[in-house]
N, CA, C and O atoms as a Maestro MAE file, in Angstrom:
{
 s_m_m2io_version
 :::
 2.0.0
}

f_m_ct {
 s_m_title
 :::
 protein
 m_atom[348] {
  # First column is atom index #
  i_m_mmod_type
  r_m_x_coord
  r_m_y_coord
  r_m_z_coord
  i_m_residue_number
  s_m_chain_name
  s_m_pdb_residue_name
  s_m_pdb_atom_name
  i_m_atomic_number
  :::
  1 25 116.253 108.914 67.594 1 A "UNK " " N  " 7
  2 3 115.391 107.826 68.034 1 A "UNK " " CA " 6
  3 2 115.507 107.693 69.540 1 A "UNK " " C  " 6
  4 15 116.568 107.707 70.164 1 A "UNK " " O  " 8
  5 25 114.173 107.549 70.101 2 A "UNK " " N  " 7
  6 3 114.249 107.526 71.582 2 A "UNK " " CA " 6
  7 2 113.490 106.609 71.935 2 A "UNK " " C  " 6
  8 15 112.365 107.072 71.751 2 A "UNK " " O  " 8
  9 25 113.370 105.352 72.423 3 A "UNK " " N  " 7
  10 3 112.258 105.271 73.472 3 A "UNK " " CA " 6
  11 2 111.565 104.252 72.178 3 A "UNK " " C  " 6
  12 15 110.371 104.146 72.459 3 A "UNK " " O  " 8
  13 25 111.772 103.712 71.281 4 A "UNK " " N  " 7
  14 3 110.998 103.263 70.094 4 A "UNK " " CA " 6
  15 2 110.822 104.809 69.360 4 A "UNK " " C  " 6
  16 15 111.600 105.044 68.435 4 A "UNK " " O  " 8
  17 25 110.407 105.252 69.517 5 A "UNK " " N  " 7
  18 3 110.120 106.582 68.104 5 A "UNK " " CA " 6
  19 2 111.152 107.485 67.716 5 A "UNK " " C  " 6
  20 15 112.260 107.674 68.219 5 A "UNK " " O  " 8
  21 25 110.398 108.194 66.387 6 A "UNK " " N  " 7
  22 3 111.832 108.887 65.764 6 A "UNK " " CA " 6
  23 2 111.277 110.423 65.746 6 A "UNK " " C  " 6
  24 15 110.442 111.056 65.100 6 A "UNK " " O  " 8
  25 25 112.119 110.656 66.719 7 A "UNK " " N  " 7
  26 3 111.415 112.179 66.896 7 A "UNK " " CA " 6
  27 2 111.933 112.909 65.483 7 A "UNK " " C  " 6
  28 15 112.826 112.500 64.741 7 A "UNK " " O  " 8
  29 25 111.064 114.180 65.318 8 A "UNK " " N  " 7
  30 3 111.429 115.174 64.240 8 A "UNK " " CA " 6
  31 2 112.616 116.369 64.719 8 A "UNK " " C  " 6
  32 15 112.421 116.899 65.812 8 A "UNK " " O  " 8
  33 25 113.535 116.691 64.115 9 A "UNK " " N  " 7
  34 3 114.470 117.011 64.505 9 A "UNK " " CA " 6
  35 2 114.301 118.218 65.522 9 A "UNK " " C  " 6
  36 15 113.560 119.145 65.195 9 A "UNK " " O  " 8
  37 25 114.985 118.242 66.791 10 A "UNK " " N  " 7
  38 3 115.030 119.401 67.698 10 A "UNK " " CA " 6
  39 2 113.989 118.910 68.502 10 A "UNK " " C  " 6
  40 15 113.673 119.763 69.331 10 A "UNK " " O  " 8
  41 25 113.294 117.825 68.596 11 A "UNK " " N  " 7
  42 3 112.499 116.938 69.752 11 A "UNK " " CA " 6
  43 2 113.076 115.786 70.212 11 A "UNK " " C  " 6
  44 15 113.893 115.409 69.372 11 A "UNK " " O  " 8
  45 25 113.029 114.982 71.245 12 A "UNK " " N  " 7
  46 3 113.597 114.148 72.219 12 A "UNK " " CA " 6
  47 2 112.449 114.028 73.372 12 A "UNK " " C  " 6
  48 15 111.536 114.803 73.658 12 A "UNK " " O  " 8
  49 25 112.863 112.661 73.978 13 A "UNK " " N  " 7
  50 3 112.394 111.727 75.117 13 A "UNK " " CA " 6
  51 2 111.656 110.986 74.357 13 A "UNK " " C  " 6
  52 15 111.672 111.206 73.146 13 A "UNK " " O  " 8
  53 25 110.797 109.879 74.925 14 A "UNK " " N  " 7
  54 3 110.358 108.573 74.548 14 A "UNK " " CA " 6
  55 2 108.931 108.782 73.710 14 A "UNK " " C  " 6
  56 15 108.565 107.937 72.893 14 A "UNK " " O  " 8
  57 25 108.263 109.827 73.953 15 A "UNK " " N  " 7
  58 3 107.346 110.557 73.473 15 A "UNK " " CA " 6
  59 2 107.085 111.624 72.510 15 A "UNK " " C  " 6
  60 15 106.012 111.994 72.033 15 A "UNK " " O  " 8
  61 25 108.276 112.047 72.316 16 A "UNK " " N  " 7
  62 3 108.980 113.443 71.651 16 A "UNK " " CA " 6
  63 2 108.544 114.227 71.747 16 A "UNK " " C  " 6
  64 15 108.225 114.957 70.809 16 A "UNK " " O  " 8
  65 25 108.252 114.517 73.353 17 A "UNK " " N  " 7
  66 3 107.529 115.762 73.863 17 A "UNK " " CA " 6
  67 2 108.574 116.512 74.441 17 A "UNK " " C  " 6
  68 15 108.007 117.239 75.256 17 A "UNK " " O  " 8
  69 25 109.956 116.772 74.479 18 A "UNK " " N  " 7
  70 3 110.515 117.482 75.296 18 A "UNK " " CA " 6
  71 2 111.556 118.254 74.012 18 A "UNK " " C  " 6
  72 15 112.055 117.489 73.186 18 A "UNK " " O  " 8
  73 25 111.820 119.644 73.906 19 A "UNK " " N  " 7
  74 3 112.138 120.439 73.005 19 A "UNK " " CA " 6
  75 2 113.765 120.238 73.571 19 A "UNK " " C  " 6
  76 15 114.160 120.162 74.734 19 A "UNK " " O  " 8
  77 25 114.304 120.201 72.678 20 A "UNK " " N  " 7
  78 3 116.113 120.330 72.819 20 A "UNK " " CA " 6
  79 2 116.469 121.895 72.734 20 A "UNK " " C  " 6
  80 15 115.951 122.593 71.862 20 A "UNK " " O  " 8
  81 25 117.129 122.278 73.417 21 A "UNK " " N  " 7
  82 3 117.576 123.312 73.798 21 A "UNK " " CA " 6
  83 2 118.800 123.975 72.777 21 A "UNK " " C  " 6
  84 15 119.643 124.427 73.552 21 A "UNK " " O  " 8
  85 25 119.177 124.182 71.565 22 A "UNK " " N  " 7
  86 3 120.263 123.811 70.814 22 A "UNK " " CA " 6
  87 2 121.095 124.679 71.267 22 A "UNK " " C  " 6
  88 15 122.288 124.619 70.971 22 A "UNK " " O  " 8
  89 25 120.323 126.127 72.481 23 A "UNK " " N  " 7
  90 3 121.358 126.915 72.720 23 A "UNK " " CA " 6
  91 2 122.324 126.811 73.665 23 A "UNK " " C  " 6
  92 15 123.263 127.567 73.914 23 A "UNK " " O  " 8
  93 25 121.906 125.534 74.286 24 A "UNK " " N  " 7
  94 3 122.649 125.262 75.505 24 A "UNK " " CA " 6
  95 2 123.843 124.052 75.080 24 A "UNK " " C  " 6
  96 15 124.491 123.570 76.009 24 A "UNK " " O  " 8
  97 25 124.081 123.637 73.833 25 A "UNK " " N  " 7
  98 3 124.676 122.750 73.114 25 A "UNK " " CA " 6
  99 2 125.917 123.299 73.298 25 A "UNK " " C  " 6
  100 15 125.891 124.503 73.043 25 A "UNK " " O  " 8
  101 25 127.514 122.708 73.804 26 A "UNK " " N  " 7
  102 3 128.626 122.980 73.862 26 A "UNK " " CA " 6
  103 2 128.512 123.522 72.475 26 A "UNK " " C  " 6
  104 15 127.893 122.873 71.632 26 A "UNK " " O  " 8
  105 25 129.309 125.165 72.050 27 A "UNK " " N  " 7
  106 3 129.707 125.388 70.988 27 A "UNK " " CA " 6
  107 2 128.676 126.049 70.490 27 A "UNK " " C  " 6
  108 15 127.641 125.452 70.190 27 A "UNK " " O  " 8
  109 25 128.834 127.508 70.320 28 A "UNK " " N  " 7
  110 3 127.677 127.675 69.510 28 A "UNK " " CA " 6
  111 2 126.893 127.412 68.411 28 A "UNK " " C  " 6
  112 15 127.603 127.062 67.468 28 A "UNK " " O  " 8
  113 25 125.499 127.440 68.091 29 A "UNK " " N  " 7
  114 3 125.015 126.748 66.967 29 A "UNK " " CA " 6
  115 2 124.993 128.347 66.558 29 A "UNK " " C  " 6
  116 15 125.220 128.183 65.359 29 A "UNK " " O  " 8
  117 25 124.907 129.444 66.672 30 A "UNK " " N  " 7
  118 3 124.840 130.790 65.723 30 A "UNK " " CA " 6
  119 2 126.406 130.795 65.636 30 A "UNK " " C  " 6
  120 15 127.099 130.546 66.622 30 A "UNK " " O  " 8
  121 25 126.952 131.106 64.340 31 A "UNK " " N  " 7
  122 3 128.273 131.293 63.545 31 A "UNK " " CA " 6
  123 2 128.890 132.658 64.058 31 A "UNK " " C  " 6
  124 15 130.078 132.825 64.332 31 A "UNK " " O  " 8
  125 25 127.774 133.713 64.153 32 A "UNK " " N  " 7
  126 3 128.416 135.353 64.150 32 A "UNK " " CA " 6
  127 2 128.244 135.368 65.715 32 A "UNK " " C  " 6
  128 15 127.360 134.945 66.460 32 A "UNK " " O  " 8
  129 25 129.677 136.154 65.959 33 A "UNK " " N  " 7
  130 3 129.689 136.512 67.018 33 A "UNK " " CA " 6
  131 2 129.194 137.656 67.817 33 A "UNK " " C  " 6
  132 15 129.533 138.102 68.914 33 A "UNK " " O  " 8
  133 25 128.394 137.965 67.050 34 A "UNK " " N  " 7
  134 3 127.560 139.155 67.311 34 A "UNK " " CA " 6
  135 2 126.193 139.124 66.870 34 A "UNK " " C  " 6
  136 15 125.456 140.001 66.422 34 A "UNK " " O  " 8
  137 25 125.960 137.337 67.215 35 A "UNK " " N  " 7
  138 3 124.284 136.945 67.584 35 A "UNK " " CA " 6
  139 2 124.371 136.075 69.121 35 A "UNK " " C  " 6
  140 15 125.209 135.509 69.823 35 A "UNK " " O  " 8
  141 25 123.053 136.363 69.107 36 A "UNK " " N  " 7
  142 3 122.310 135.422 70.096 36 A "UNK " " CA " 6
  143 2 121.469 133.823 69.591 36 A "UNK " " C  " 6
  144 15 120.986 133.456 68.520 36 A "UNK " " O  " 8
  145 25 121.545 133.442 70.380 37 A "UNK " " N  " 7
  146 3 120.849 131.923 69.997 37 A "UNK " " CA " 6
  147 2 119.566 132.648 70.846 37 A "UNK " " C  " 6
  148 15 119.508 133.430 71.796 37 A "UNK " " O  " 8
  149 25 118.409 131.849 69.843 38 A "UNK " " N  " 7
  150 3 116.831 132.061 70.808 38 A "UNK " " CA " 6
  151 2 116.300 130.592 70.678 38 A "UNK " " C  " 6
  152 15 116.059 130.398 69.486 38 A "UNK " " O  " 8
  153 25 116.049 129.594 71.352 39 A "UNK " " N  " 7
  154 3 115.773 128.554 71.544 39 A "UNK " " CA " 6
  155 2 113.900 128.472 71.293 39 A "UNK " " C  " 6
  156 15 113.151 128.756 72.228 39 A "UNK " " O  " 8
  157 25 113.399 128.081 70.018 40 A "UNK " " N  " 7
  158 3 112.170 127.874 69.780 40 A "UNK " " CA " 6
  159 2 111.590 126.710 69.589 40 A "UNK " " C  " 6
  160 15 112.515 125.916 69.420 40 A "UNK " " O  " 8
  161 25 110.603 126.166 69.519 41 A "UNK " " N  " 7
  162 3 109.556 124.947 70.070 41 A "UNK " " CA " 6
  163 2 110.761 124.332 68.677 41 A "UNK " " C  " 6
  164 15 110.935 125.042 67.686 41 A "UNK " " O  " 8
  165 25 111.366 123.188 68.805 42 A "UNK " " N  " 7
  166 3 111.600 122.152 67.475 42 A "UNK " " CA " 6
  167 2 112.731 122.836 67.218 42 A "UNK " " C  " 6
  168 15 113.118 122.263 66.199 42 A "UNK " " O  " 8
  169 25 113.602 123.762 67.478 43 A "UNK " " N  " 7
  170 3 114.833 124.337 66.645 43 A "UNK " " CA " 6
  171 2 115.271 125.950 67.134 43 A "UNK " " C  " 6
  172 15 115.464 126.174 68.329 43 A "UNK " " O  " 8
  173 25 115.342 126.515 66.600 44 A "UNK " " N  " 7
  174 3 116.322 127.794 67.024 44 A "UNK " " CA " 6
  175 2 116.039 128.797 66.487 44 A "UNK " " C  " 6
  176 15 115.076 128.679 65.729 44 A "UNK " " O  " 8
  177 25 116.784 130.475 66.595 45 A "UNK " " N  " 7
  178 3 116.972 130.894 65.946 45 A "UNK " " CA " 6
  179 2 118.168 132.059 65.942 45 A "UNK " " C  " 6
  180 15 118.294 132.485 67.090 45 A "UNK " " O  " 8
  181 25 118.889 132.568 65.209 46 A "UNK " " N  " 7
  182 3 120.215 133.187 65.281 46 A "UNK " " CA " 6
  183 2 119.309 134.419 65.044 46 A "UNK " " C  " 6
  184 15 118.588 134.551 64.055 46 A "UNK " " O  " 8
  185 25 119.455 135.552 66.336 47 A "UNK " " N  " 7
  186 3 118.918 136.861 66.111 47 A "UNK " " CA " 6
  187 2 120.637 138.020 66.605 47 A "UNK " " C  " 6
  188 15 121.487 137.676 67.425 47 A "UNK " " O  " 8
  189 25 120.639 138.940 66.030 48 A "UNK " " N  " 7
  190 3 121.682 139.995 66.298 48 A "UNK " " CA " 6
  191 2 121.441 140.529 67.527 48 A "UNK " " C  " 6
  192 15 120.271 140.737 67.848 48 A "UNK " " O  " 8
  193 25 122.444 140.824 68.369 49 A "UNK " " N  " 7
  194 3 122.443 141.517 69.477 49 A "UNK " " CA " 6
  195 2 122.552 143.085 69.409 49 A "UNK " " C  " 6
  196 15 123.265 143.845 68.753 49 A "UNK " " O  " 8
  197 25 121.371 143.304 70.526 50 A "UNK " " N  " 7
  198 3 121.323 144.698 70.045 50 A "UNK " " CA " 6
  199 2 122.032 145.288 69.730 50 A "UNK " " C  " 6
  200 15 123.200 145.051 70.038 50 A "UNK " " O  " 8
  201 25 121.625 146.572 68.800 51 A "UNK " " N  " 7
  202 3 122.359 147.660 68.403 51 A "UNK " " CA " 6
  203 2 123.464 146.645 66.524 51 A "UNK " " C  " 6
  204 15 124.419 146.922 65.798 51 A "UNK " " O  " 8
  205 25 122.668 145.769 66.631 52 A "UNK " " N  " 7
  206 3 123.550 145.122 65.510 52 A "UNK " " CA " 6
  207 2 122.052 144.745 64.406 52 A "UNK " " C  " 6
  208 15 120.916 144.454 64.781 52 A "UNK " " O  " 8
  209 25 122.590 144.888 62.941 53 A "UNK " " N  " 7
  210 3 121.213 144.865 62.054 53 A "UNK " " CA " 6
  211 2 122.060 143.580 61.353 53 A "UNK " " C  " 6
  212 15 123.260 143.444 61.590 53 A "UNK " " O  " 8
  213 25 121.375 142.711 60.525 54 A "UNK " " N  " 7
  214 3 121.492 141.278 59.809 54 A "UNK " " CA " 6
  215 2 122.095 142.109 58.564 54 A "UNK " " C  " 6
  216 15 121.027 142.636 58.253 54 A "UNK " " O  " 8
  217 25 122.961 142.590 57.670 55 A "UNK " " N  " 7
  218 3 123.295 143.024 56.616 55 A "UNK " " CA " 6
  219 2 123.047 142.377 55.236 55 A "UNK " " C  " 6
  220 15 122.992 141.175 55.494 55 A "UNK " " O  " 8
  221 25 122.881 142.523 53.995 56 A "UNK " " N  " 7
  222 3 122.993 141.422 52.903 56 A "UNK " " CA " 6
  223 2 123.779 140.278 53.408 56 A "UNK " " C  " 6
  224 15 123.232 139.177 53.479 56 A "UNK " " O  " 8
  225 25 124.624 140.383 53.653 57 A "UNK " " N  " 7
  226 3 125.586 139.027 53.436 57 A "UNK " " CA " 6
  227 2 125.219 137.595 55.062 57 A "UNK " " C  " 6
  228 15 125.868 136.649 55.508 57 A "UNK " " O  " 8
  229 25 124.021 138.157 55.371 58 A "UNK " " N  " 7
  230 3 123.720 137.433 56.316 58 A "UNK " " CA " 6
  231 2 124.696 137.738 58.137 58 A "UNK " " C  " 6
  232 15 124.346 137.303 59.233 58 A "UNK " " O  " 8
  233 25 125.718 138.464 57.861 59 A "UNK " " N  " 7
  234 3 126.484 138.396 59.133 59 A "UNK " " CA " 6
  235 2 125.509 139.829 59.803 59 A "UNK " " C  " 6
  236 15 124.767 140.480 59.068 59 A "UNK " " O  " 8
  237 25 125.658 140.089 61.064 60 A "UNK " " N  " 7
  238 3 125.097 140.768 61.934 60 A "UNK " " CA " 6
  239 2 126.572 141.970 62.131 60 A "UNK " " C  " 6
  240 15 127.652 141.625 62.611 60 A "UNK " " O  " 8
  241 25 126.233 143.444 61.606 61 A "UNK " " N  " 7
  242 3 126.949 144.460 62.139 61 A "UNK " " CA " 6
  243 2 126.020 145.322 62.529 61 A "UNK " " C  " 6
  244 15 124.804 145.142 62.462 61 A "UNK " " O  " 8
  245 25 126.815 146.660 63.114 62 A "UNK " " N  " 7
  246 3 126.559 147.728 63.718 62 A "UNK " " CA " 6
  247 2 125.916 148.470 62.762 62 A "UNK " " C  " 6
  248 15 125.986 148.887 61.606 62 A "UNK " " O  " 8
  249 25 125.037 148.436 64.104 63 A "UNK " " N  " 7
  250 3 123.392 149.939 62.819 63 A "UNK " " CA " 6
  251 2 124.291 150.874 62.994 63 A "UNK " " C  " 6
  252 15 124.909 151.259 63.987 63 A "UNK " " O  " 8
  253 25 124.280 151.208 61.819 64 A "UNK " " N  " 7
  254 3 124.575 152.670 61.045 64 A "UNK " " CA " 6
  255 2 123.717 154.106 62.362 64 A "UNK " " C  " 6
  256 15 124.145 155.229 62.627 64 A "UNK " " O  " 8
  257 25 122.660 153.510 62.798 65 A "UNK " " N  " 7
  258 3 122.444 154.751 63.441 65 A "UNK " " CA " 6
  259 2 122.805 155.298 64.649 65 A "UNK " " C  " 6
  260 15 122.749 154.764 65.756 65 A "UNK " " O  " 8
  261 25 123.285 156.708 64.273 66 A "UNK " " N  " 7
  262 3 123.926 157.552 64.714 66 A "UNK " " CA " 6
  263 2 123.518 158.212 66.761 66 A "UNK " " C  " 6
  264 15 124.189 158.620 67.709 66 A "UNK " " O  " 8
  265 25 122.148 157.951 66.485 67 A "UNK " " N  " 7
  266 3 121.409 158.460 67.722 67 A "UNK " " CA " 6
  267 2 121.868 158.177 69.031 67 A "UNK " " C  " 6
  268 15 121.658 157.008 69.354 67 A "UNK " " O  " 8
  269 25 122.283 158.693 69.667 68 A "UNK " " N  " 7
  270 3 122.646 158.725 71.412 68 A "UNK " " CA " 6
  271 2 121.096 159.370 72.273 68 A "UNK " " C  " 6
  272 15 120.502 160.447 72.231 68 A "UNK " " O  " 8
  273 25 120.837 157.828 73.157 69 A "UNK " " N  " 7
  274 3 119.619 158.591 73.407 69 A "UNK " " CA " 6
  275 2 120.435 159.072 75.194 69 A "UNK " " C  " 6
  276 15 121.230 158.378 75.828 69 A "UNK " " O  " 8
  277 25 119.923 160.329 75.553 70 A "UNK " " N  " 7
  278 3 120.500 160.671 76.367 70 A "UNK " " CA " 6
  279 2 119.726 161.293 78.113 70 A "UNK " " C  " 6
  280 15 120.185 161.499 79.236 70 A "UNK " " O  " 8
  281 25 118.299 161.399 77.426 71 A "UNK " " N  " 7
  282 3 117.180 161.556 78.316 71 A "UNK " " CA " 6
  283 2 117.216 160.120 79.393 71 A "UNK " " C  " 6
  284 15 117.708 159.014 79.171 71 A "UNK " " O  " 8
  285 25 116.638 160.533 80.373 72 A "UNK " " N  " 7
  286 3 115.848 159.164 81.299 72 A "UNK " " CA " 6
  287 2 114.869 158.941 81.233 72 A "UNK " " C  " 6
  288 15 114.521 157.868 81.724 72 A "UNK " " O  " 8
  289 25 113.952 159.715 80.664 73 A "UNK " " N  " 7
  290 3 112.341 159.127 80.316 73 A "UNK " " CA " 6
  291 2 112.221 159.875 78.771 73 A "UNK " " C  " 6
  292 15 112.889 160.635 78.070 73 A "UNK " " O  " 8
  293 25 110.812 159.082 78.714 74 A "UNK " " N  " 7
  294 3 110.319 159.885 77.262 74 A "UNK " " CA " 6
  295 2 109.680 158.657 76.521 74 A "UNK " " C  " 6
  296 15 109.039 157.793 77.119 74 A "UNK " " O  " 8
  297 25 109.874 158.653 75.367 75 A "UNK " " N  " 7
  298 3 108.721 157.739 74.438 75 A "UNK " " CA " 6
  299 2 109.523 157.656 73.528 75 A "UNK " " C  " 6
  300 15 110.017 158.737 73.207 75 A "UNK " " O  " 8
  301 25 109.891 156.694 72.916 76 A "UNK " " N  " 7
  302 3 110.606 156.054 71.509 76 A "UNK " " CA " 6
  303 2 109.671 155.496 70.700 76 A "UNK " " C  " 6
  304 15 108.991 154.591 71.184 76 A "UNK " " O  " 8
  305 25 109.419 155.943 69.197 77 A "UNK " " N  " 7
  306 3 108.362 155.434 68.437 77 A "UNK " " CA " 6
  307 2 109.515 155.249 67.368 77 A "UNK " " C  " 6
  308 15 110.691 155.598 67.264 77 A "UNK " " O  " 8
  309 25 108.631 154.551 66.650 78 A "UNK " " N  " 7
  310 3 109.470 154.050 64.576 78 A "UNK " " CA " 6
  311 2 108.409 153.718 63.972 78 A "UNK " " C  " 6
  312 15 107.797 152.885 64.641 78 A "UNK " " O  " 8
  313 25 107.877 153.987 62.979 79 A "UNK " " N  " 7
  314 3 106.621 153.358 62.264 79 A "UNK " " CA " 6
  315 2 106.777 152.022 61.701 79 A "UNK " " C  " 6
  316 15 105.988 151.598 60.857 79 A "UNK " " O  " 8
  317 25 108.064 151.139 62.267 80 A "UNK " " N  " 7
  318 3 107.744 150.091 61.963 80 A "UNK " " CA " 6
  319 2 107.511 149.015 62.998 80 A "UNK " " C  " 6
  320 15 107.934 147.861 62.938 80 A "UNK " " O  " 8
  321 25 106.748 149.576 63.993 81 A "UNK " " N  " 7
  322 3 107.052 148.577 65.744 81 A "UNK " " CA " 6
  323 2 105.848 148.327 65.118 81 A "UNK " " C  " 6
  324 15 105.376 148.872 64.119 81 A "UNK " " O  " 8
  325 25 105.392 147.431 65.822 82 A "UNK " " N  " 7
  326 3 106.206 146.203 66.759 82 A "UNK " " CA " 6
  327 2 107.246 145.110 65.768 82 A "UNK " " C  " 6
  328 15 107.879 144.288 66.430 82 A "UNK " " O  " 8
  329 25 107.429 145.077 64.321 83 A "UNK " " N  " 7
  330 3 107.978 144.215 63.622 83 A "UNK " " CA " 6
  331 2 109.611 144.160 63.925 83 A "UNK " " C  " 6
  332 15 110.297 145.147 64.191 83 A "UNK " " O  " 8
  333 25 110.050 142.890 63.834 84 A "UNK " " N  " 7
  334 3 111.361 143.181 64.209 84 A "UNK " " CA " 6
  335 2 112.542 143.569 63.521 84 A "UNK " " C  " 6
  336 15 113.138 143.272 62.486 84 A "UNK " " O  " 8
  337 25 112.682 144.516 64.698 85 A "UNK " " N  " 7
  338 3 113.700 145.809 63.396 85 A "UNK " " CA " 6
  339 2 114.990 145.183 62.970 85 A "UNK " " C  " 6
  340 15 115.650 145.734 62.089 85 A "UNK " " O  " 8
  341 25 115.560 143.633 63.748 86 A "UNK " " N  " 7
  342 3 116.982 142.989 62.924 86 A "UNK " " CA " 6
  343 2 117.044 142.445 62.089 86 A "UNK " " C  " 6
  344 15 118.185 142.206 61.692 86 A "UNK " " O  " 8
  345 25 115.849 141.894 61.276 87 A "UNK " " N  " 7
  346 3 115.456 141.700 60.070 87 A "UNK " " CA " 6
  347 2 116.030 142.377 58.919 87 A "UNK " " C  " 6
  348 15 115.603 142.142 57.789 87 A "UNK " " O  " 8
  :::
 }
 m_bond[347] {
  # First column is bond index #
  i_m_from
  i_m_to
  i_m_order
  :::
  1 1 2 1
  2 2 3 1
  3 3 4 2
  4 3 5 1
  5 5 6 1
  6 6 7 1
  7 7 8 2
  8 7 9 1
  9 9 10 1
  10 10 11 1
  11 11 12 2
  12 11 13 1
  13 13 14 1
  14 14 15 1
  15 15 16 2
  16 15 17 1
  17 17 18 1
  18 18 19 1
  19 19 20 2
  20 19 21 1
  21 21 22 1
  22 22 23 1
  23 23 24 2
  24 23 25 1
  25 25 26 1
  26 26 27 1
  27 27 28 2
  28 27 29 1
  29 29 30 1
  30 30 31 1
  31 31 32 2
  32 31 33 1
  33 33 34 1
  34 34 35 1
  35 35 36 2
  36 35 37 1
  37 37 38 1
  38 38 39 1
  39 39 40 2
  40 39 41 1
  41 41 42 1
  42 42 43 1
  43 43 44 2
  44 43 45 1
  45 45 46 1
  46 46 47 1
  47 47 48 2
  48 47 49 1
  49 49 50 1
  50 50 51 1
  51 51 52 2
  52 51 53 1
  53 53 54 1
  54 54 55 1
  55 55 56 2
  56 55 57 1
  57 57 58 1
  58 58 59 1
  59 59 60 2
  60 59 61 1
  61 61 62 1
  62 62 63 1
  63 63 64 2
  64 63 65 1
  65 65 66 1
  66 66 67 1
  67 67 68 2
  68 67 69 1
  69 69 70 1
  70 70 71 1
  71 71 72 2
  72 71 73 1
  73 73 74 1
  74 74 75 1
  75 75 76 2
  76 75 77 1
  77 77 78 1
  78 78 79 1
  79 79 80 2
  80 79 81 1
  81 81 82 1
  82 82 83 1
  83 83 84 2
  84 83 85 1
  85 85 86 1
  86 86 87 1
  87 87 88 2
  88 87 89 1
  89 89 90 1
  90 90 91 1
  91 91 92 2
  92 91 93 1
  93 93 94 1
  94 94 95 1
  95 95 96 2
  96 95 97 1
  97 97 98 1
  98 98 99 1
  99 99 100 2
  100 99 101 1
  101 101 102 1
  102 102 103 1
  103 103 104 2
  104 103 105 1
  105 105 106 1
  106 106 107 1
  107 107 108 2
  108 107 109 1
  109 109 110 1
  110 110 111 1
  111 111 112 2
  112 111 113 1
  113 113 114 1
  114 114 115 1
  115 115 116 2
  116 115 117 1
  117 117 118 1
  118 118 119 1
  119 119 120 2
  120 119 121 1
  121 121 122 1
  122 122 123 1
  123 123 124 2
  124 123 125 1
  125 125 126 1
  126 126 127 1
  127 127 128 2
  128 127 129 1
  129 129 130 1
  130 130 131 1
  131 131 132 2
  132 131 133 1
  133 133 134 1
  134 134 135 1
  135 135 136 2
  136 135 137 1
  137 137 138 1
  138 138 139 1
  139 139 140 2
  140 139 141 1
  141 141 142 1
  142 142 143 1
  143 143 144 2
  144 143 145 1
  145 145 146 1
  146 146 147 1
  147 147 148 2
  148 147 149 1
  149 149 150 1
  150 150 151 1
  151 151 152 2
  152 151 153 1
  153 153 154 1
  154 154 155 1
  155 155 156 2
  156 155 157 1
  157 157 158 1
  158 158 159 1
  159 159 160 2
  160 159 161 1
  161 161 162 1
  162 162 163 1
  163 163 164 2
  164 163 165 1
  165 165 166 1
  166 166 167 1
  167 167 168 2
  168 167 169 1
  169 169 170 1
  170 170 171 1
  171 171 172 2
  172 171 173 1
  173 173 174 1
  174 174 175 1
  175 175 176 2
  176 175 177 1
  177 177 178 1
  178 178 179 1
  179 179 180 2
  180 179 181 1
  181 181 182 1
  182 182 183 1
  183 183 184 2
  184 183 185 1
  185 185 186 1
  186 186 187 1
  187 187 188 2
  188 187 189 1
  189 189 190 1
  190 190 191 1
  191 191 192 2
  192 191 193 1
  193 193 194 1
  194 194 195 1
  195 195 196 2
  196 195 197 1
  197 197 198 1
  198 198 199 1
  199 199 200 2
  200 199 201 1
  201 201 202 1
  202 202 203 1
  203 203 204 2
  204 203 205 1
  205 205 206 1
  206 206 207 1
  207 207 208 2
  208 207 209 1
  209 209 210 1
  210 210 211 1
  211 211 212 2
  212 211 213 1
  213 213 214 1
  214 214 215 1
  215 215 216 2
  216 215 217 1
  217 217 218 1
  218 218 219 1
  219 219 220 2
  220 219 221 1
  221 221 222 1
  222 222 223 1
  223 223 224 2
  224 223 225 1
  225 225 226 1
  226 226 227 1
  227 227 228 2
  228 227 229 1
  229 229 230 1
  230 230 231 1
  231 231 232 2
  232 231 233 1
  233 233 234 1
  234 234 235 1
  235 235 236 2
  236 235 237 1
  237 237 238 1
  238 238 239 1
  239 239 240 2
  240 239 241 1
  241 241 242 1
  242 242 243 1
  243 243 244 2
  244 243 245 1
  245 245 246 1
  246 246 247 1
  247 247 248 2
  248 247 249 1
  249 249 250 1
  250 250 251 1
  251 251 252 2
  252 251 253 1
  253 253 254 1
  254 254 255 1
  255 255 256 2
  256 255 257 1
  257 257 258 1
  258 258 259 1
  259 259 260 2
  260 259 261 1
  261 261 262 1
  262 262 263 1
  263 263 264 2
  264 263 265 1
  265 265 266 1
  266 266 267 1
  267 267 268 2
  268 267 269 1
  269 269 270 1
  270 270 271 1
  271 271 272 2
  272 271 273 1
  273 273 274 1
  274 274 275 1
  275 275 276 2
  276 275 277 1
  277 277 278 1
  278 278 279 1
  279 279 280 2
  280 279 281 1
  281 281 282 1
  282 282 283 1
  283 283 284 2
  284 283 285 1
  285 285 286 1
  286 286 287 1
  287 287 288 2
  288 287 289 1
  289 289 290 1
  290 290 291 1
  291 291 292 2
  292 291 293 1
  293 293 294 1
  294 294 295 1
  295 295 296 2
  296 295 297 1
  297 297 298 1
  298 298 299 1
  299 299 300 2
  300 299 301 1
  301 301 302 1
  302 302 303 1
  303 303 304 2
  304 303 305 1
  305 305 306 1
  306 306 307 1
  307 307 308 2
  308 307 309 1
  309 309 310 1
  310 310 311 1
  311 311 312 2
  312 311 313 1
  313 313 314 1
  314 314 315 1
  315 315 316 2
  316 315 317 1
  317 317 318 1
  318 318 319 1
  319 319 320 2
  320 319 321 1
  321 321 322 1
  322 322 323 1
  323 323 324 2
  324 323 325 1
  325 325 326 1
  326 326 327 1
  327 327 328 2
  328 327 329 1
  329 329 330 1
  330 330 331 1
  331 331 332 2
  332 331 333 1
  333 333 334 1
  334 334 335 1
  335 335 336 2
  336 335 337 1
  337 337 338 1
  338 338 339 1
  339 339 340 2
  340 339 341 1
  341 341 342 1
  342 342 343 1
  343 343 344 2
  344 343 345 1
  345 345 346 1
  346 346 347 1
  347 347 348 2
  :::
 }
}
C-alpha cells in the first residue's frame, strides 16, 4: 500500500506506476547459484547463466555439451533459435 492504493505485487509509488526491481533486493531472490535474476515489468525471473541448462529438478547445471568453439569468426546456427535454449 502506497499513497492510498494497493499496488499488485512487484509495483510501488502512489500510483503504482513504478516497477520494483526484486533484483536489486539485499539477498538474492534466485535460490541457485548458478542463475541470474532478470528484473521484468511486475516481478522477475530466475534464468541460468550461460553455459548452464535448467535440469528436471529445477536447479541450473552445466550443458552436457562438449563443443569448444575455437574460430574468431563464423556463424553459429541450432534449429531451435531464436527460442530460449535454458528452458
Amino acid at each position: 500500500t502506497t499513497g492510498g492504493c494497493i499496488c499488485s505485487e512487484g509495483w510501488t509509488f502512489a500510483n503504482c506506476s513504478i516497477d520494483i526491481d526484486e533484483c536489486r533486493i539485499p539477498g538474492s531472490v534466485c535460490p541457485n547459484a548458478n542463475e541470474v535474476c532478470r528484473n521484468t515489468n511486475g516481478g522477475y525471473q530466475c534464468n541460468c547463466k550461460t553455459g548452464y541448462v535448467r535440469s528436471s529438478n529445477g536447479t541450473c547445471t552445466l550443458s552436457d555439451c562438449n563443443h569448444i568453439l575455437t574460430d574468431s569468426s563464423g556463424i553459429i546456427q541450432t534449429p531451435i533459435y531464436p527460442s530460449d535454449v535454458a528452458d
